[in-house]
C-alpha positions, -999 to 999 in steps of 0.1 A, spaced: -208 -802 -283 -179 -787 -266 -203 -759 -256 -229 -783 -240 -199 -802 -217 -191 -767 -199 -228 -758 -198 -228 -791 -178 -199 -788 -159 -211 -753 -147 -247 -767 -135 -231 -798 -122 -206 -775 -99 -235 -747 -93 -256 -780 -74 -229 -793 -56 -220 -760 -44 -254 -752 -33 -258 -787 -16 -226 -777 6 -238 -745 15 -262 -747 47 -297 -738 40 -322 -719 60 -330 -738 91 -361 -740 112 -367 -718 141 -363 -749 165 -334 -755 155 -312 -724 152 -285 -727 181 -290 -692 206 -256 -677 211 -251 -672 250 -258 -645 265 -228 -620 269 -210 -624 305 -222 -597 328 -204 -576 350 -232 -574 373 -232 -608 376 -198 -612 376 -194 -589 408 -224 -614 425 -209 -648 419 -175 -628 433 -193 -617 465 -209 -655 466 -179 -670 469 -165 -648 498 -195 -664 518 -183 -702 516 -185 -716 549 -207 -692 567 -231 -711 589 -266 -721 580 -293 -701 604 -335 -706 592 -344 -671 581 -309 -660 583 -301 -625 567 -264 -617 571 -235 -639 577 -229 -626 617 -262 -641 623 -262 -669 598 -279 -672 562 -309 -697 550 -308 -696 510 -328 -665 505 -314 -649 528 -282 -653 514 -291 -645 479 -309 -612 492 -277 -600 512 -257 -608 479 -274 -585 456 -280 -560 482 -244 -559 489 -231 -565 455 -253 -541 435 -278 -522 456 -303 -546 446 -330 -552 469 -345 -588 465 -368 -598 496 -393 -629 504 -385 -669 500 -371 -686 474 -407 -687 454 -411 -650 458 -378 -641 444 -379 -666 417 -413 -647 409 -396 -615 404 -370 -628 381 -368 -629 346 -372 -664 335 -339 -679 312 -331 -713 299 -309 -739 318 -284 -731 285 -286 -698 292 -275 -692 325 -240 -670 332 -222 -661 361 -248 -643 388 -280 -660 375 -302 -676 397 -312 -714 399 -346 -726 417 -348 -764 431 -374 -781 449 -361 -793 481 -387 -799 504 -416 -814 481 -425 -772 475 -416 -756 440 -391 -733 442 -380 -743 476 -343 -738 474 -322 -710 455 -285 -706 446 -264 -683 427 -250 -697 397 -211 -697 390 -208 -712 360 -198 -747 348 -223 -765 360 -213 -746 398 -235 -729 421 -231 -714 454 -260 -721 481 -270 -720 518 -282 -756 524 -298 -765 560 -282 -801 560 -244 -797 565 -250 -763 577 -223 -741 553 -227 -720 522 -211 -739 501 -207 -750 463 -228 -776 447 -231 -789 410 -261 -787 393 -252 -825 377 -250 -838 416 -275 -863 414 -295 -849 443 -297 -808 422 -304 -827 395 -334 -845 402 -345 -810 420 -338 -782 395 -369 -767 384 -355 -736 370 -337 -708 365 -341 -664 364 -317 -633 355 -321 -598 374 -293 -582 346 -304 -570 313 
């Protein structure tokens, strides 16, 4: 008898040890870790935010002249890392690699549709819900939040040149 109680205490604390442990999960819902903070993009979002307040100009390149979203983004990388990015807004959103809202860092790209167009509007992400951008109404690079009511209804998506 006494033989049979511990064979039954051992089972009894074998299950209730396994039904603590977590089990295998499915693929949909195994959390991603984020992606490692870049340097490269760390050196971007820098370079962003020495821009704040330079004026707006359509099809604006560099800040003497004035910068339109693109434009701003292009002389950013191309200043920052050598990186030569060149068209619209669609056309560099194009030639980025695709990421996850959750996975954006510091340098990442974010797409919105601004003027009834896809991919109509770019920014350079900062983190916390912060972007830096080259909007035509108030006529200033400036930083946004994704969460503003206006980005959010807008954002369509969002692309990594590093890694």
């Amino acid at each position: 008898m006494r033989l049979s109680a511990l064979l039954l205490s051992l089972c009894c604390a074998l299950l209730v040890a396994a039904c603590g442990s977590p089990g295998p999960r499915s693929a949909g819902t195994i959390a991603q870790a984020p992606r490692p903070v870049s340097a490269q993009g760390n050196e971007v979002a820098l370079y962003a935010l020495g821009l704040i307040d330079t004026g707006y100009r359509f099809g604006g390149k560099n800040p003497e002249a004035g910068l339109d979203c693109s434009g701003m983004v292009s002389y950013i990388y191309g200043q920052a890392l050598g990186l030569r990015l060149q068209g619209s807004a669609a056309d560099i959103a194009r030639n980025g690699r695709p990421i996850g809202r959750h996975e954006l860092r510091p340098g990442d790209l974010v797409f919105f549709n601004t003027r009834n167009q896809p991919y109509s509007h770019v920014g350079i992400y900062l983190g916390d819900e912060r972007f830096v951008h080259a909007p035509s109404s108030g006529g200033r690079v400036r930083i946004d939040r994704m969460s503003d009511r206006y980005f959010a209804q807008r954002y369509e998506a969002a692309a990594t040149f590093f890694d």
